[in-house]
N, C-alpha and C positions, 0 to 999 in steps of 0.2 A: 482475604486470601493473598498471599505471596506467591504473587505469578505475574507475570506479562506474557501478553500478548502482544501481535503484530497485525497490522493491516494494511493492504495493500492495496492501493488504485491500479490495475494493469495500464489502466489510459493515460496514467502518469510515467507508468516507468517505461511502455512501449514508445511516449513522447520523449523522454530521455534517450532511451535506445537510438531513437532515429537523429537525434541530435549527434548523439557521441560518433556515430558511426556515417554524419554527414549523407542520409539518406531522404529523398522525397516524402515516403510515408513509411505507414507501420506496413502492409504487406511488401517491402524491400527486406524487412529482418526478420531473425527470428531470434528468439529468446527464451533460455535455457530456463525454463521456468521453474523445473526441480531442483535443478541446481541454486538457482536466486531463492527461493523459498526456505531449502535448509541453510541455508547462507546468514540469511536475514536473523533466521530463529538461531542461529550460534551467536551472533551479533549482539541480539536483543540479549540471552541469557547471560554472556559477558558483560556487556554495559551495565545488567539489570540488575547481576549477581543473582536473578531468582529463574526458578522454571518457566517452562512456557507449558499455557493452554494450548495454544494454537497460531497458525499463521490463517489469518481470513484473505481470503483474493478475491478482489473485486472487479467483474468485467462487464461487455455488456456481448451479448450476439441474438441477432432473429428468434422471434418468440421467445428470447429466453430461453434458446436450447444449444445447449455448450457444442463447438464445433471440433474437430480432434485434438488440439493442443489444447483445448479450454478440459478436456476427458481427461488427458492428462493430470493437469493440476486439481480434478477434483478428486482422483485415484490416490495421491500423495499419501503418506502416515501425518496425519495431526494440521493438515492441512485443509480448510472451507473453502469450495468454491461459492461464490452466491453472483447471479448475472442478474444485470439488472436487463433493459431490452436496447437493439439497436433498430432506431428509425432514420430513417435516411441518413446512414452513416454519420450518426450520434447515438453518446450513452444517454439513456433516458432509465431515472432509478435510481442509478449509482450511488451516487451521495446519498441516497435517504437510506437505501441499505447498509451501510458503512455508520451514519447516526444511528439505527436503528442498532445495529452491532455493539457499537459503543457504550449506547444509552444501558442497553440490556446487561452487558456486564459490569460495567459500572455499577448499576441498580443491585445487582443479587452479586456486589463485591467477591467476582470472578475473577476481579486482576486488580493489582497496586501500579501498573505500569503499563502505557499503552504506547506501541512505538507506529507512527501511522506514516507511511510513505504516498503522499501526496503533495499537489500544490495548490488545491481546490479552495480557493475562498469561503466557499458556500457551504464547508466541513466546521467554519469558526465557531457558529454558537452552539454545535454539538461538541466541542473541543473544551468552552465554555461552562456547557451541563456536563459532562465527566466530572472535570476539575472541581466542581462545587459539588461534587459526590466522594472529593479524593482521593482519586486517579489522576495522577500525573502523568502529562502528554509530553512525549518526544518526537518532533517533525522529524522525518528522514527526508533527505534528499539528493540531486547532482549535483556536482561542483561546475562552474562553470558556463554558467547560463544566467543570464541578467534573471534578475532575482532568484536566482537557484531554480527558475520555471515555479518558483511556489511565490501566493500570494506574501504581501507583507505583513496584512494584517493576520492571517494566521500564522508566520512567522513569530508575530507578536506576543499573540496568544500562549503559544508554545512554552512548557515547563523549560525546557532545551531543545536547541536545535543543530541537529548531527548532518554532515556533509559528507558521503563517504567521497573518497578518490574517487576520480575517474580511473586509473587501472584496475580498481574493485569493481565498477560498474561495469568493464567493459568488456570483462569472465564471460558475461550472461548472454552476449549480445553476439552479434555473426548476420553477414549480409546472405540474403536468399539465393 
C-alpha cells in the first residue's frame, strides 16, 4: 500500500519542548498537541508524496489512563493514541508499543513509509525489522541538541534523517 504513516514519542518531543523553551521539566509547557499532530501529517504526506494512515502518539500516564491533554489527542481525526504506563515518573511500554506498531504494519504492508519522531536507541532493531519488510524509515527530529537528542546508532539505521527548524518546532510549544 502507498501510504505513510507517522509516530510519535510524546517523551521525545515534550524533551525537546522543554529544551527549545529553556525549561526545568515537562509540567513547565505545554504543547499544542492538535496542532503538532496535523502538522507532522502535512509534512509527512509532502515529503512522502503519498496519504497518510494515521498519526500514532505515544505516551505513557498512571495505569495507562490518559489524563486531559492525553483525551485530547486521542479525540483527534486519524490520529492513535496508545499509553504505555508511568512508574515512578518513567515510561514503562513505550518503545514496545511503537515496535509493536511498526512491526504490525509493516507485516499486512499498511504503509511504504514510516516517519518516526524519536531519539530512543532501543527503537533500532524495530527500525531494522520494517526495513527488511520494506518500509522505509525517516527519523524526525530537533535541530540543535547534541546529537539532535536522538541516538546515533538509530540515526544510522535510518533510510533519512529530517531536522525540522527550530521556529517549526517551537509553533507547538508555550511555557505553563
Amino acid at each position: 500500500m502507498d501510504r505513510c504513516a507517522v509516530f510519535v514519542d510524546a517523551g521525545y518531543v515534550f524533551a525537546g519542548g522543554v529544551r527549545l523553551l529553556n525549561q526545568p521539566g515537562r509540567a513547565q509547557i505545554r504543547c499544542h498537541c492538535d496542532r503538532l499532530a496535523y502538522d507532522l501529517r502535512v509534512r509527512a504526506e509532502m515529503q512522502s508524496g503519498m496519504p497518510m494512515l494515521r498519526v500514532y502518539w505515544y505516551d505513557a500516564a498512571v495505569n495507562a489512563v490518559a489524563d486531559a491533554e492525553q483525551e485530547v489527542v486521542a479525540h483527534l481525526p486519524r490520529v492513535k493514541l496508545r499509553l504505555g504506563r508511568l512508574v515512578n515518573g518513567r515510561q514503562k511500554g513505550v518503545d514496545a508499543l511503537i515496535i509493536r506498531d511498526l512491526m504490525t504494519l509493516a507485516r499486512e504492508r499498511a504503509m511504504a513509509i514510516a516517519f518516526l519522531v524519536t531519539g530512543d536507541e532501543d527503537l533500532r532493531e524495530g527500525v531494522v525489522a520494517i526495513q527488511d519488510m520494506g518500509v522505509q524509515l525517516v527519523l524526525v527530529g530537533f535541530p540543535n541538541q547534541p546529537g539532535h537528542g536522538q541516538a546515533e546508532t538509530l540515526i544510522n539505521e535510518a533510510d533519512e534523517h529530517l531536522i525540522f527548524e527550530a521556529n517549526w518546532w517551537q509553533n507547538y510549544f508555550e511555557v505553563r
